[in-house]
DRENDO-1510 file (C-alpha; in Angstrom, 1 decimal, always signed):
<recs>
REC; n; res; u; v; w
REC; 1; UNK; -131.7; -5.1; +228.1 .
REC; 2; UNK; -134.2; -2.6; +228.3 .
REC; 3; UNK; -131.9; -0.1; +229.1 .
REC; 4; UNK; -130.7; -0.7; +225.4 .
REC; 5; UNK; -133.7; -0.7; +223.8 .
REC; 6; UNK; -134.7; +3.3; +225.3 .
REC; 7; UNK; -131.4; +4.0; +224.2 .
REC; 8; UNK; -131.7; +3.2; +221.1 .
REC; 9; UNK; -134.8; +4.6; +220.5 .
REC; 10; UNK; -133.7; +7.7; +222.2 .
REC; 11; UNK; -130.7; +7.8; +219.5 .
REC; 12; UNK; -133.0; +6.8; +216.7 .
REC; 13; UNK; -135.2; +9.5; +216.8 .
REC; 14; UNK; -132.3; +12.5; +218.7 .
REC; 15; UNK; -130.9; +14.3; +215.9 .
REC; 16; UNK; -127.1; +14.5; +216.4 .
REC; 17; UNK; -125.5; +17.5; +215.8 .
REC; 18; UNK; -124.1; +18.0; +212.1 .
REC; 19; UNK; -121.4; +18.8; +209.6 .
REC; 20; UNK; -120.7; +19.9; +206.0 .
REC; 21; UNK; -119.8; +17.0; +203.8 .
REC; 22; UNK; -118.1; +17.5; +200.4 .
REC; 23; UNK; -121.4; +18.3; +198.7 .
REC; 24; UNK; -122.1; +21.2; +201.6 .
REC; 25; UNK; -124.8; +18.8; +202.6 .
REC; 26; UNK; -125.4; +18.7; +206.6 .
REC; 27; UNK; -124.6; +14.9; +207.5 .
REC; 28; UNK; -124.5; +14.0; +210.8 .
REC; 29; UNK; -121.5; +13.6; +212.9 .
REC; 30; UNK; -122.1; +11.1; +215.6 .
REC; 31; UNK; -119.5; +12.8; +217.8 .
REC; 32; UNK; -122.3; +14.6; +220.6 .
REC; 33; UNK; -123.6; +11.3; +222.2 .
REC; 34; UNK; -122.6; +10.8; +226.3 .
REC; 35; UNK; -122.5; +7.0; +226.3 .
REC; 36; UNK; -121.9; +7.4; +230.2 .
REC; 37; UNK; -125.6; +8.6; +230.8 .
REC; 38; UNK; -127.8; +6.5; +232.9 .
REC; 39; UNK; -131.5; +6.5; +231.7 .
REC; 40; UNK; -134.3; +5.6; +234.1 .
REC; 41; UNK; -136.1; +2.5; +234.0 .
REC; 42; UNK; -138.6; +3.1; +237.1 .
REC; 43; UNK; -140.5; -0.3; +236.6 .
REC; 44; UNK; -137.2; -2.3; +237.1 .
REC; 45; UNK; -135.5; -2.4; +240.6 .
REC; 46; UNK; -131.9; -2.6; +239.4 .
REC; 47; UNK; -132.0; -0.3; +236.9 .
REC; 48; UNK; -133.6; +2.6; +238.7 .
REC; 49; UNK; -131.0; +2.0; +241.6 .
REC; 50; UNK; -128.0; +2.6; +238.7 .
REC; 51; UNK; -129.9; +5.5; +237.8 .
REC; 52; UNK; -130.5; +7.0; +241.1 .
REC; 53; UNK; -126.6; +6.7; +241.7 .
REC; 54; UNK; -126.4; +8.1; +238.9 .
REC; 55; UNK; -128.2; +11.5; +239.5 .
REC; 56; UNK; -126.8; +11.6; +243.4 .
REC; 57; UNK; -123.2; +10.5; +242.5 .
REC; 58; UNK; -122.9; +11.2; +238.5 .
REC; 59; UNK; -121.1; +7.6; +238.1 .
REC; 60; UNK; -122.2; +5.1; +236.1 .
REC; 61; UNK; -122.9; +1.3; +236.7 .
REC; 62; UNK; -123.2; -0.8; +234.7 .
REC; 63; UNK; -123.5; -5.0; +234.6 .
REC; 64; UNK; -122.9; -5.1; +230.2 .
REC; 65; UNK; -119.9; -4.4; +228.8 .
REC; 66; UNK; -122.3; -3.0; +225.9 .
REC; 67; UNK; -123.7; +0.0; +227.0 .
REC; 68; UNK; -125.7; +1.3; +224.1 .
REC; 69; UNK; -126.6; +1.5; +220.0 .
REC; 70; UNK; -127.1; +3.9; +217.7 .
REC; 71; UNK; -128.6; +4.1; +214.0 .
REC; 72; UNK; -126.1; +5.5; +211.9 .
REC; 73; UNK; -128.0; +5.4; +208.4 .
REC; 74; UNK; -128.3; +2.9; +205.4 .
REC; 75; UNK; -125.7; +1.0; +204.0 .
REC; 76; UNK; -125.1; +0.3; +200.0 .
REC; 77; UNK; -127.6; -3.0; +200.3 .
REC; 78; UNK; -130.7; -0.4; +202.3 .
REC; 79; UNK; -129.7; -2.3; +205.2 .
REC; 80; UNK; -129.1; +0.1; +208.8 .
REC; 81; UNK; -126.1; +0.5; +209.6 .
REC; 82; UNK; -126.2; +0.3; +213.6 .
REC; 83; UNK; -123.2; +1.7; +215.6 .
REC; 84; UNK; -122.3; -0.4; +219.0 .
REC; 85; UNK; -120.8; +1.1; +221.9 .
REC; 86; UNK; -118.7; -1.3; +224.3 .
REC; 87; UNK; -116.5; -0.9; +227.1 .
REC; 88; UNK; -112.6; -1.2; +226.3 .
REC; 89; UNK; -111.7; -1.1; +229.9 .
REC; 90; UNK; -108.2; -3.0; +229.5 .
REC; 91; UNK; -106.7; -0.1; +228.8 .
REC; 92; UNK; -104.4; +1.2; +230.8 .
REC; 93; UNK; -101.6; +4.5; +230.2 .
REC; 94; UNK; -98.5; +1.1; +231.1 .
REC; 95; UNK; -100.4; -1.1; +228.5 .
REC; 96; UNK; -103.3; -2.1; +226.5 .
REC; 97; UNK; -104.3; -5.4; +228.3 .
REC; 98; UNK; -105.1; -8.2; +225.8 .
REC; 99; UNK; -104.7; -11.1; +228.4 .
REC; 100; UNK; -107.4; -9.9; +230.1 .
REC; 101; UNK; -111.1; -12.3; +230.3 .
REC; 102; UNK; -114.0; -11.5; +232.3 .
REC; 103; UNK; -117.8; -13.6; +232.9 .
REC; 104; UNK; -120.5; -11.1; +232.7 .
REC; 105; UNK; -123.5; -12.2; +235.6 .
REC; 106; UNK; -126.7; -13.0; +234.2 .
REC; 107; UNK; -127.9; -13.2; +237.8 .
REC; 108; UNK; -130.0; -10.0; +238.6 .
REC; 109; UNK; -130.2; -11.1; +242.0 .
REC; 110; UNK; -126.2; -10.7; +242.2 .
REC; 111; UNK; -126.0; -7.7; +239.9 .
REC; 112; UNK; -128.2; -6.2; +242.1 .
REC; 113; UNK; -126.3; -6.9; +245.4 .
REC; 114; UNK; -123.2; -5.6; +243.3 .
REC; 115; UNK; -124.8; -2.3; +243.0 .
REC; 116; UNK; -126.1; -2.1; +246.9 .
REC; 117; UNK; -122.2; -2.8; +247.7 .
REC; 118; UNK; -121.0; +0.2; +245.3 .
REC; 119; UNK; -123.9; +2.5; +246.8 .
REC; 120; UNK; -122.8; +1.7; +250.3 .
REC; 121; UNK; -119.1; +0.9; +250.6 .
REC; 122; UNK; -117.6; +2.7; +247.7 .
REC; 123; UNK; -119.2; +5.3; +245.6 .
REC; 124; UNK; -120.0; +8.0; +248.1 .
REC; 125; UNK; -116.0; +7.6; +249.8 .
REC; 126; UNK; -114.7; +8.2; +246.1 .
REC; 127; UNK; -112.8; +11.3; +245.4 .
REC; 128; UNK; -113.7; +14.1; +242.5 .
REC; 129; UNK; -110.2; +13.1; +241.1 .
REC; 130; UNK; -109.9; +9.8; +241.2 .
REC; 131; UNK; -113.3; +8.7; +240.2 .
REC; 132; UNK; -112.9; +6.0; +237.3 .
REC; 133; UNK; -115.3; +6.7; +234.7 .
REC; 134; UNK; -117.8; +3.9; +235.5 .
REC; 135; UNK; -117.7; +0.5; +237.2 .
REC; 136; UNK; -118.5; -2.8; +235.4 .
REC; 137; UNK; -120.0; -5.4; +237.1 .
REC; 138; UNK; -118.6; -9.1; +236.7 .
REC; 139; UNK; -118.8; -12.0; +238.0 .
REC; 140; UNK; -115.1; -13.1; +237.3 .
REC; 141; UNK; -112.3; -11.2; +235.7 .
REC; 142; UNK; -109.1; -12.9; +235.0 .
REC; 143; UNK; -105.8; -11.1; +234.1 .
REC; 144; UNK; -102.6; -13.2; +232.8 .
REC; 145; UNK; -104.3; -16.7; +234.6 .
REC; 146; UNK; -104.8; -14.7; +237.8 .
REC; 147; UNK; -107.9; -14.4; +239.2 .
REC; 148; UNK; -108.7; -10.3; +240.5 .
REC; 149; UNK; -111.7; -8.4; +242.3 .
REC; 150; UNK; -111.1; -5.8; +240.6 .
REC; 151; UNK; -109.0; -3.6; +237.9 .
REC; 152; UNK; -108.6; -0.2; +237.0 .
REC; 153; UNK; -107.6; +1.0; +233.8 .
REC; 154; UNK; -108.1; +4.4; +231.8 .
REC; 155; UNK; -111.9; +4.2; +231.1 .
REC; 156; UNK; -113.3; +2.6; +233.9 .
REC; 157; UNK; -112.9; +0.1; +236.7 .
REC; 158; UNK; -114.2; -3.5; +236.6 .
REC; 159; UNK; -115.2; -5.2; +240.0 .
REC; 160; UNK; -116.0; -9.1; +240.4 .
REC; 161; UNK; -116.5; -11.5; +243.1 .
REC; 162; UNK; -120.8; -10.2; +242.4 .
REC; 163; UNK; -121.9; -14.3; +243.3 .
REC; 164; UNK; -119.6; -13.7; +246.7 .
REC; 165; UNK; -121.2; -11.0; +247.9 .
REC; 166; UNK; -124.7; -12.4; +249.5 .
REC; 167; UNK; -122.5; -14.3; +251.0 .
REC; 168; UNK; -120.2; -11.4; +252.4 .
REC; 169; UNK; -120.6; -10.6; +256.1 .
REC; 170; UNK; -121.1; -6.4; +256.9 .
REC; 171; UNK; -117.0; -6.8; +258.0 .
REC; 172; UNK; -116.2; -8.8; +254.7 .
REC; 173; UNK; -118.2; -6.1; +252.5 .
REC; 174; UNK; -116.3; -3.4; +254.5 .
REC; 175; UNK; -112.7; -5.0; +253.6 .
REC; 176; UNK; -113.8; -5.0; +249.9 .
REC; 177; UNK; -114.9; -1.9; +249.9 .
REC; 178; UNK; -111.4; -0.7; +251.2 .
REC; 179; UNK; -110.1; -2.4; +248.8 .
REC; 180; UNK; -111.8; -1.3; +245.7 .
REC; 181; UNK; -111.2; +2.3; +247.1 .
REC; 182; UNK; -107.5; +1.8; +247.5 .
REC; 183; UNK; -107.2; +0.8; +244.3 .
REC; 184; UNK; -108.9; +3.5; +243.2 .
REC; 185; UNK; -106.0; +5.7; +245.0 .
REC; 186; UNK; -103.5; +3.4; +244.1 .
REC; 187; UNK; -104.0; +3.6; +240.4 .
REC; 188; UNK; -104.2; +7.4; +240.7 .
REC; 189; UNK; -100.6; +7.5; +242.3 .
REC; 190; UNK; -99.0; +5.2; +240.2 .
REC; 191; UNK; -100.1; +6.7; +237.0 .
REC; 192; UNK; -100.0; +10.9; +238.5 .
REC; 193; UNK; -96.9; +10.4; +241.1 .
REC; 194; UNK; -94.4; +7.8; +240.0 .
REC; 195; UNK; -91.4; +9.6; +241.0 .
REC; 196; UNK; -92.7; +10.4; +244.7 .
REC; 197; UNK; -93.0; +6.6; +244.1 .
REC; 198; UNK; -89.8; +5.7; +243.3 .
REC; 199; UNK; -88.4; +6.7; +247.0 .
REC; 200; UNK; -91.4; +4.3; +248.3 .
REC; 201; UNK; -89.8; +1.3; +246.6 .
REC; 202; UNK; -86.2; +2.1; +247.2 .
REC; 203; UNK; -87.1; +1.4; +250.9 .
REC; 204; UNK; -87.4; -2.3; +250.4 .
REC; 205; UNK; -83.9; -2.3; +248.4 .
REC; 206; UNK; -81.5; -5.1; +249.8 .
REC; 207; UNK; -78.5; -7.2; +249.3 .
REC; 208; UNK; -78.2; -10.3; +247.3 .
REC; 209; UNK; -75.9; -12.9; +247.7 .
REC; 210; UNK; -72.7; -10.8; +246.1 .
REC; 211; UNK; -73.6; -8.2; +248.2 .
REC; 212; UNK; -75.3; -6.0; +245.6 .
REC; 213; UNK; -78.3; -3.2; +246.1 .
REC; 214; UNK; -81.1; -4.7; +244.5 .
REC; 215; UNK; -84.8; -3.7; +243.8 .
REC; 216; UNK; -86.8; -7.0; +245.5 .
REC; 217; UNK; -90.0; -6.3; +243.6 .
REC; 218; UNK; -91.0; -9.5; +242.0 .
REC; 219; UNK; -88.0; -11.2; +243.3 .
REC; 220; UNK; -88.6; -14.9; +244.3 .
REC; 221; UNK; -87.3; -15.8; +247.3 .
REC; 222; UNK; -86.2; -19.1; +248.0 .
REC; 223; UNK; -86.1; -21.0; +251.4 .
REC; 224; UNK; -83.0; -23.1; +250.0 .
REC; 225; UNK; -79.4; -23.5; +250.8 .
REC; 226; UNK; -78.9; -23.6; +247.1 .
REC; 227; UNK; -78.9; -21.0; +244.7 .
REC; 228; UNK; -80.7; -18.8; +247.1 .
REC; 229; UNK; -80.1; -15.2; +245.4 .
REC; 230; UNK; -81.0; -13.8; +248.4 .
REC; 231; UNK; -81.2; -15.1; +251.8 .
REC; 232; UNK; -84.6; -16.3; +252.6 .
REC; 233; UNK; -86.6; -14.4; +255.2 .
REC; 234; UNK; -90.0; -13.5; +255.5 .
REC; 235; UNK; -91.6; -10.9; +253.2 .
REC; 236; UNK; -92.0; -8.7; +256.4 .
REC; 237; UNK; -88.5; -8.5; +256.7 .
REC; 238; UNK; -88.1; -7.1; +253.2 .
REC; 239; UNK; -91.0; -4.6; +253.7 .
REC; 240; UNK; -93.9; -6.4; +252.0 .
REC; 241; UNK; -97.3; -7.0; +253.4 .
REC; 242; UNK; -98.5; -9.6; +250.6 .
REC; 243; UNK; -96.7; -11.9; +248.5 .
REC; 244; UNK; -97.3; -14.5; +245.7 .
REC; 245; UNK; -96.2; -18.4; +245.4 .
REC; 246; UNK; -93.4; -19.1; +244.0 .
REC; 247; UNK; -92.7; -22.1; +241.5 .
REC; 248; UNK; -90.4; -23.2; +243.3 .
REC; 249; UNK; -90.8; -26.9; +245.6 .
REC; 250; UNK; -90.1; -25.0; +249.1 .
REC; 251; UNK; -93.9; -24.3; +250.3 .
REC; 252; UNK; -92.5; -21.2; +252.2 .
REC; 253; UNK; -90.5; -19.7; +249.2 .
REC; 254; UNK; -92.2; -16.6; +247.5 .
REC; 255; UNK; -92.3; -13.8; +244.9 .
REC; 256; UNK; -92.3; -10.5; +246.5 .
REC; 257; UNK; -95.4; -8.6; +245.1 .
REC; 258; UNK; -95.1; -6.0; +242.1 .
REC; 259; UNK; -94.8; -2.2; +243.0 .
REC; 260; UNK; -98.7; -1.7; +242.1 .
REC; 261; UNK; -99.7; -4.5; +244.3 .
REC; 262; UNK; -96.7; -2.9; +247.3 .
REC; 263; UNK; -98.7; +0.6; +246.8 .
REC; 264; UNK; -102.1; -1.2; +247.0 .
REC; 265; UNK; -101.8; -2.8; +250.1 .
REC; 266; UNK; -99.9; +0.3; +251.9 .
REC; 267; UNK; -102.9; +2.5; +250.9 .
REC; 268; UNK; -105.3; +0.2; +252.0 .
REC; 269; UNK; -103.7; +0.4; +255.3 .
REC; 270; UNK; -103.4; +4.2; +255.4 .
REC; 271; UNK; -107.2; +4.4; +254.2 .
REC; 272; UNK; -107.9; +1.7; +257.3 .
REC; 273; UNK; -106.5; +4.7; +259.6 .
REC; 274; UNK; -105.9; +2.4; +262.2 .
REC; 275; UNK; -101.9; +3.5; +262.6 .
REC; 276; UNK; -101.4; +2.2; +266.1 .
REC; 277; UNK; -102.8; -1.2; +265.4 .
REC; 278; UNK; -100.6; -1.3; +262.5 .
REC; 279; UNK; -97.8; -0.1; +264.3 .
REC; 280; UNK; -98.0; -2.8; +267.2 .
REC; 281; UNK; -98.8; -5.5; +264.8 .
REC; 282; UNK; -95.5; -4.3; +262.9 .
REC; 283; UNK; -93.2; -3.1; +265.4 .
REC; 284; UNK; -90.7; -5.9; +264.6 .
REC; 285; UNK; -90.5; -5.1; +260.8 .
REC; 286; UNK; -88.6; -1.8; +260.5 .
REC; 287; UNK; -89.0; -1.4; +256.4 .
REC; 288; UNK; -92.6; -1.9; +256.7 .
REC; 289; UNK; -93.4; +1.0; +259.5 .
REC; 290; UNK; -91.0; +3.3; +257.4 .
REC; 291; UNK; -93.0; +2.6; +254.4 .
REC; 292; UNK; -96.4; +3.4; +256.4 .
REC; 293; UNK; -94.8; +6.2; +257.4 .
REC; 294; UNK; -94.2; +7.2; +253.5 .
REC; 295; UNK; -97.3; +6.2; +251.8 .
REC; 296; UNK; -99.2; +7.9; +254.9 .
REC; 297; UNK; -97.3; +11.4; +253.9 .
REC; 298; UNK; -97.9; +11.4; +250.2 .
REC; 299; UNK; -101.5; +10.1; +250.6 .
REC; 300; UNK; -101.7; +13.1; +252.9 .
REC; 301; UNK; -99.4; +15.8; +250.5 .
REC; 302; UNK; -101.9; +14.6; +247.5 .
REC; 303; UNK; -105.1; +14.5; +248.7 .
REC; 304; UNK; -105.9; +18.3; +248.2 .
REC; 305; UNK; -104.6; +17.8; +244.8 .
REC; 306; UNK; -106.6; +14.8; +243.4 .
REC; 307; UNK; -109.8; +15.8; +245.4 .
REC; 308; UNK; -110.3; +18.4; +243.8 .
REC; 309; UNK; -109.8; +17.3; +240.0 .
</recs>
């Protein structure tokens, strides 16, 4: 809160930068204003922190989806006319994300823990080109009924789970961390590489039943004699590290996981660099070391290119 009060005073009193309007009068233009710039608030402990990040790391934190105001001028009734600026961070270049909910923490206990995890376990690892333009802080964030820890879309990235975190061991914090990184890599690939992608997923391609090639992203695989559209087997076998339930009664049936969710968990793997654990505990599942194998070379072929955006 105060951190919208200075800036709105700072915007009431900063002239912004101005244009001719039909009269050749100078009006102003309300186009100059960097809504991403952290002030200083040195008498609060949580807000100096997201400013000190700020200045060492130039990312923003923030734990309000409304991250400032300005005073644009009188209306017809003499009342001000007050501009708003809030995060739309359900945007993404696949889709504009309407199904999305999130809980804002009025904790600053939590908040503040949030912010300790970004300044340790994720900011300083983060790379010049794919940086998200700030984080959001929530405490739960909820996408199509699904519960997420976090979400990356075009103008920022949202993280949750903040009531979880006192609770988080240093190893727990560590595996989140890895997490909110890879997704930070795996959004940049999906949405900068998709057809070095395509080769990824055609490695999990298999049979069905009629003995057609099929893609088994999202395919639900049932652990039935009947209707089975392709014989059951564990997700390993198909080349997935995660999977989701499926709706079906068979407790060990399952949905194999979308391609975003396949690249996420291979990255966070390849960012774990830990290949010859990964390769014992996989040495039975053939797809899955092949796709290591893959992921590891285009994380490798790419990182000169988006480390340096």
């Amino acid at each position: 809160m105060k951190n919208l009060v200075g800036i709105l005073l700072v915007s009431l009193f900063a002239l912004a930068s101005c244009q001719d309007d039909e009269n050749g009068e100078l009006a102003p233009s309300y186009v100059d204003v960097d809504w991403y710039v952290i002030k200083d608030n040195p008498d609060d402990e949580l807000d100096h922190l997201i400013y000190e990040i700020y200045s060492e790391y130039k990312m923003s934190v923030y734990y309000n989806d409304t991250i400032g105001m300005e005073y644009r001028g009188m209306d017809a009734n003499g009342d001000s006319i007050i501009y708003y600026k809030t995060l739309m961070l359900g945007y993404s270049i696949e889709e504009n994300v309407t199904s999305m909910k999130y809980s804002l923490s009025k904790q600053r206990e939590d908040i503040l823990e949030g912010v300790k995890f970004l300044e340790e376990y994720v900011i300083p690892f983060q790379q010049a080109g794919m940086k998200p333009k700030c984080f959001l802080l929530v405490e739960e964030l909820i996408l199509s009924d699904n519960s997420l820890d976090v979400y990356y879309g075009m103008s920022g990235a949202i993280v949750s789970r903040l009531a979880e975190l006192k609770e988080m061991t240093r190893e727990d914090k560590e595996a989140f961390g890895l997490r909110v990184r890879g997704s930070e890599w795996a959004h940049a690939l999906v949405n900068n590489y998709s057809g070095e992608l395509e080769d990824f997923y055609r490695l999990s391609d298999n049979f069905n039943a009629k003995g057609e090639l099929k893609a088994m992203h999202q395919q639900d695989i049932q652990n039935s004699f009947f209707g089975g559209v392709f014989v059951w087997k564990p997700k390993e076998e198909y080349g997935f590290l995660s999977s989701t339930p499926s709706t079906h009664y068979s407790p060990s049936s399952y949905v194999c996981p979308t391609e975003s969710a396949d690249v996420l968990d291979f990255v966070i793997e390849v960012l774990k660099d830990d290949e010859a654990n990964f390769k014992a505990t996989h040495a039975n599942h053939s797809i899955i070391l092949s796709k290591y194998e893959y992921m590891k070379k285009l994380v490798d072929s790419v990182k000169k290119d988006l480390t340096a955006k």
